[in-house]
N, C-alpha and C positions, 0 to 999 in steps of 0.2 A: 473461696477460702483456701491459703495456702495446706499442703498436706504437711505432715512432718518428713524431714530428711530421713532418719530412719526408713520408711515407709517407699518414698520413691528411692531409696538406694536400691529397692528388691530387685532381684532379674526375672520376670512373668516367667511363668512355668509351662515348658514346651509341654508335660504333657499334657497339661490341661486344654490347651493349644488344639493340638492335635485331637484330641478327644471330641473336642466342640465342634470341629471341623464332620470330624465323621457321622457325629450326631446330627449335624445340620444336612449331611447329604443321606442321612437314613431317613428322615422326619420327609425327604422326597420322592423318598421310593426305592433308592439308593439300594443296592444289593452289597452293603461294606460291610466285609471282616474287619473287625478291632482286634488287635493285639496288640494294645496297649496297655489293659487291665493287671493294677499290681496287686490281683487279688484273685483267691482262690473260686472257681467254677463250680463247691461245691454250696448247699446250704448247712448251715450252722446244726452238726448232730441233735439230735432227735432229746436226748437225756440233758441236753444243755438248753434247751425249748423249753421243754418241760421245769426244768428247775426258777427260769425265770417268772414261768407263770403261775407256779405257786408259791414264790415269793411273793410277788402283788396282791395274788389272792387272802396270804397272812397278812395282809399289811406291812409288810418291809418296804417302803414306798418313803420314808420321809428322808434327813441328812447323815449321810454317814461321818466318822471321822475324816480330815481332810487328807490323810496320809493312804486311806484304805480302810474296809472293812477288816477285824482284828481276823476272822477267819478265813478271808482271804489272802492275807499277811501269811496264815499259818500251811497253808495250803502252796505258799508259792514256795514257803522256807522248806516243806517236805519236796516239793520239785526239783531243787536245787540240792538238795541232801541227794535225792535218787538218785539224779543225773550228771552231776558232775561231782558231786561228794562237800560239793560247799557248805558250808554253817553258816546262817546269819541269822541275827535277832530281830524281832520287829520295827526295831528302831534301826535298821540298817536298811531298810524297804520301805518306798513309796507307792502306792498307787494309782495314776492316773490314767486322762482321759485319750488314751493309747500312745502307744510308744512316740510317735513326732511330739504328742504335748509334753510328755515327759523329759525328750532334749531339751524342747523348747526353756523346760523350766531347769533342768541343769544348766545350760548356758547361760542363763540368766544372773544364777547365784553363782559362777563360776568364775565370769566376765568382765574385767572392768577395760575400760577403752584401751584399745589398742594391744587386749594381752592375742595373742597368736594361735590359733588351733591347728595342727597339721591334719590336712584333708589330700587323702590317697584319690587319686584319677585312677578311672572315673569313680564317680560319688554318687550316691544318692543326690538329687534336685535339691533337699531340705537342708542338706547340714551346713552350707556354704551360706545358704539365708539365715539359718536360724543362729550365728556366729556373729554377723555380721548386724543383726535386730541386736543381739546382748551388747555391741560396740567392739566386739573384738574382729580378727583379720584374721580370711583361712588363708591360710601357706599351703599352696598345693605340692602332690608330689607323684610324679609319672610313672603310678605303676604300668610297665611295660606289657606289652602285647607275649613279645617272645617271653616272659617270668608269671607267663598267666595274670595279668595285669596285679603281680602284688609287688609290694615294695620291699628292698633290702634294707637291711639293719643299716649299712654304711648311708645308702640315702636320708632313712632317718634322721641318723648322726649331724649330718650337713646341714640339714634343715635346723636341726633348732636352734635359736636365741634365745637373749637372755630373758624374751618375753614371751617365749613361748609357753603356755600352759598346758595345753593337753595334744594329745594324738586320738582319730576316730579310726577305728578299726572292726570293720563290717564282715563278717564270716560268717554262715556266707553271703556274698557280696552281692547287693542288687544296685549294679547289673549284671554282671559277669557268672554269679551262679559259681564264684570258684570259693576254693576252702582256704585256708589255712592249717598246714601241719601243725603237730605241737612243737616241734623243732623249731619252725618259724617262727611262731610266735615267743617260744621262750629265748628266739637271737633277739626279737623287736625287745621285747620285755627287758632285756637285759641294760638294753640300750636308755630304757624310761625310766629303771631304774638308778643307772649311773648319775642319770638326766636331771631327776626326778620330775618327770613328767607323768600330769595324770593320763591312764589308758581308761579312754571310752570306747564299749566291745559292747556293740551293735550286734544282738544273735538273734534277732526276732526271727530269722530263719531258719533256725538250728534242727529242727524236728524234719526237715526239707534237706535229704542227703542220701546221694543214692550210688549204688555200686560197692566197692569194699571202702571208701571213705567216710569217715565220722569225724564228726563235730566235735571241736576241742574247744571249752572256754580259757581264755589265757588267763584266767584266774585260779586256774585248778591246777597248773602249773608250778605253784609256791607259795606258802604264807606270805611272801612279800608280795608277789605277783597282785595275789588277793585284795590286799590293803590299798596296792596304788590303782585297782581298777574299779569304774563303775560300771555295772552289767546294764545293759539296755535290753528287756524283752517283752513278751505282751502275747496275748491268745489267738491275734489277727491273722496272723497265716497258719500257726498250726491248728488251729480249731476253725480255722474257716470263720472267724468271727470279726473282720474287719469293721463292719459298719456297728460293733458295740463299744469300740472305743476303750479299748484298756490294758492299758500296758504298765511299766511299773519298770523299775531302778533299783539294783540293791551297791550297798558299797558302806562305803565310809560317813560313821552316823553324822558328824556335822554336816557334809552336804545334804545328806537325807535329809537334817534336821530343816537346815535353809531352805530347800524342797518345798517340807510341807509347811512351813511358815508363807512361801509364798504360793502356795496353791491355796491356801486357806481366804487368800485376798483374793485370787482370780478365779479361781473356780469351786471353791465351797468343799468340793470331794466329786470325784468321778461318780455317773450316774449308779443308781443300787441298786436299781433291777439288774443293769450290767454286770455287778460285782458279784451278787450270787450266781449268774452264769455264768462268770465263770471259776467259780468255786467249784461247780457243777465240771467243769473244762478239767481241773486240771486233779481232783477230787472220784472223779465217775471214769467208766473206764476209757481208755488211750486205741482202742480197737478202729475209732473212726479216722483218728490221726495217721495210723499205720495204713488204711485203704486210698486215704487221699495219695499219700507219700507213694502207695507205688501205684498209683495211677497217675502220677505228674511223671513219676523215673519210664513207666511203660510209654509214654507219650513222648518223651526223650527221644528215648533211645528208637523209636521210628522217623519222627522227624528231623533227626538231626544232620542224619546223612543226606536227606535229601534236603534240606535247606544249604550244606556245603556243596553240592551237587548243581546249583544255580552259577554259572559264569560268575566269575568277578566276586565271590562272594567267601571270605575262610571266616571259621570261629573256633575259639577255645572252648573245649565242650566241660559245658557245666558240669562242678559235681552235685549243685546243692541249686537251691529257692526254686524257681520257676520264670526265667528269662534265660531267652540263646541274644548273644550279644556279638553279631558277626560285625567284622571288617569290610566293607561295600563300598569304597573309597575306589576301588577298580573297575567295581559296575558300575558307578556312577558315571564315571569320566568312559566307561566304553559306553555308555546308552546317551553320553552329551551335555552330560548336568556338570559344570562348575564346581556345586558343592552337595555335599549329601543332603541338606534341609531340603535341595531343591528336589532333589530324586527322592527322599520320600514324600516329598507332596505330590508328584507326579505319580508315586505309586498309591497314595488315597485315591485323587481325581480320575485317576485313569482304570490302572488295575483294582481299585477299591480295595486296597487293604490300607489298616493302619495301623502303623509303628512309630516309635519316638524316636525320632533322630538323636544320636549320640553327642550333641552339643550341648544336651541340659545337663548332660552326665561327664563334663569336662572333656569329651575325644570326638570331635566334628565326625569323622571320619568311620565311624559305629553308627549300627541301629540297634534298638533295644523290641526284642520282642516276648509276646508272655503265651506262654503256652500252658497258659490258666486255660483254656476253653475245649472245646471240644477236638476229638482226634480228626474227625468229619474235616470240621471247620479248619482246625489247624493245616489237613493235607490240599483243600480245596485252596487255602492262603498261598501257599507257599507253588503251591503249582501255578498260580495267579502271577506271582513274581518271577519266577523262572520264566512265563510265555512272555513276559513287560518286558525284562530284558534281554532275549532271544530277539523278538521284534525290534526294540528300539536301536539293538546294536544293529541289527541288517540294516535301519535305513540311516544308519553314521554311515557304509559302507561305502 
């Protein structure tokens, strides 16, 4: 049976790739570090456990509205009051089955064939497939190495057409872990504005910011700013709560509205035990969020020097999420690899570490690593790579 074109246009996901790979060599005996996980190393706080299971225990078990439970709505609009001073009403908020379903379902209602997304290098793996599933075309744009890989307002400007529709913009950015000024963003904004191009502002990482840098949404920047962006965010990295699935959209009510008109076909309402946990997330107190954050910034700031400290290897050090996303395009070619996929598969099979090559992430020439896991683990990794490429360049010699 033929598949649909949609479906074979996808490009497979290195890091699922890579993942499988390492898993199959652990299921052997395998002694592999994974630092590929884009998820937090803790388990989901204790008051958010709890809240779940005496949901069930009441009965809150059956369908909720398709857009979100209403106190959960209320509970994200006090977040957003708190934290960046935003106002929105419940009809300006969706909530789904975590942040990727909820692109998914913006671009969906966004998208008609051929209109245009600009998608900053490098990208997350998801947004460039889930653009391209709607019918539309990402236009990519080379956020530079030397500019902390962000993009300029003039690049902006170049890129768009008459069919362009929206801009994605990830602060902070996974993979790079770098931020966005408010300065920055209010030069892009200005730019979307003249444009009118919608801003999608991707901040599921936002609670994840460390040093004297803070997190700006470029919504909080203007009443207009406001109007022409949609917020992408969800409980996954700050609450440690990825595998619940819940993320959510605020913005402009008729997309919200098309939203949950079309979630109500394909997915009924995000699961409800889900949803009172995280009511419980963002509702109970923020003390677990704070011990994650500088436990991810403590594990930074030792690993980082010594992962630049490896031959062949610079990065821009993150200010935000939890991936260092170095330059290895020099170690590669000093240890004999052609291209970097190759040298990091040589670095699973050999040294047993594993990382995603920066080709899923639009920049060959990067690796992506997550220092979700332990300090142990992380120091035992990296010293793993340092002695791979020590050895492999003596015998280029």
């Amino acid at each position: 049976m033929e598949l649909a074109q949609r479906v074979l246009a996808l490009t497979p996901s290195t890091t699922l790739a890579i993942t499988a790979k390492a898993k199959e060599l652990k299921e052997k005996g395998e002694d592999v570090i994974g630092l590929g996980a884009g998820e937090p190393d803790f388990n989901t706080p204790q008051h958010i456990l709890d809240a779940a299971v005496i949901s069930m225990n009441e009965g809150y078990t059956k369908y909720t509205p398709s857009a979100g439970l209403p106190a959960l709505k209320q509970a994200i609009i006090k977040k957003f009051a708190s934290d960046q001073g935003l106002a929105y009403k419940p009809n300006e908020i969706i909530v789904g089955n975590g942040a990727k379903h909820v692109l998914y379902t913006l671009f969906q209602v966004l998208l008609n064939d051929g209109d245009e997304v600009i998608i900053p290098t490098p990208y997350w793996v998801s947004y460039p497939e889930q653009v391209k599933l709607a019918g539309g075309v990402p236009v990519y744009i080379d956020g530079l190495e030397q500019n902390q890989f962000k993009i300029t307002p003039d690049q902006l400007k170049n890129n768009i057409t008459s069919k362009t529709k929206a801009v994605i913009i990830n602060s902070p950015s996974n993979p790079t872990g770098v931020l966005y000024t408010a300065e920055e963003l209010l030069e892009l904004g200005k730019v979307c504005l003249e444009e009118d191009i919608l801003i999608v502002s991707d901040e599921i990482y936002e609670k994840l910011v460390y040093g004297n840098h803070k997190h700006v949404s470029i919504a909080e920047l203007s009443p207009e700013l406001k109007k022409q962006t949609i917020i992408i965010n969800g409980v996954s990295k700050s609450h440690s709560m990825t595998g619940w699935r819940i993320g959510y959209a605020a913005g402009n009510q008729q997309i919200i509205e098309a939203m949950t008109n079309l979630a109500s076909h394909s997915t009924s309402n995000p699961t409800t035990t889900a949803q009172y946990a995280a009511i419980a997330a963002y509702n109970g107190t923020q003390e677990p969020v704070e011990e994650m954050r500088k436990a991810f910034e403590e594990r930074l700031e030792i690993i980082f020097d010594n992962l630049t400290a490896i031959p062949g290897f610079t990065c821009v050090k993150p200010q935000g999420a939890f991936y260092l996303y170095p330059n290895v395009k020099k170690a590669a070619q000093m240890t004999g690899f052609n291209h970097v996929d190759d040298f990091v598969e040589a670095l699973l099979v050999e040294a047993k570490v594993a990382v995603i090559p920066g080709s899923g992430f639009g920049t060959p020439d990067n690796i992506r690593l997550s220092y979700a896991t332990s300090l142990e683990q992380l120091e035992k990794a990296v010293e793993r790579m340092k002695q791979f490429v020590i050895e492999k360049t003596q015998t280029q010699l």
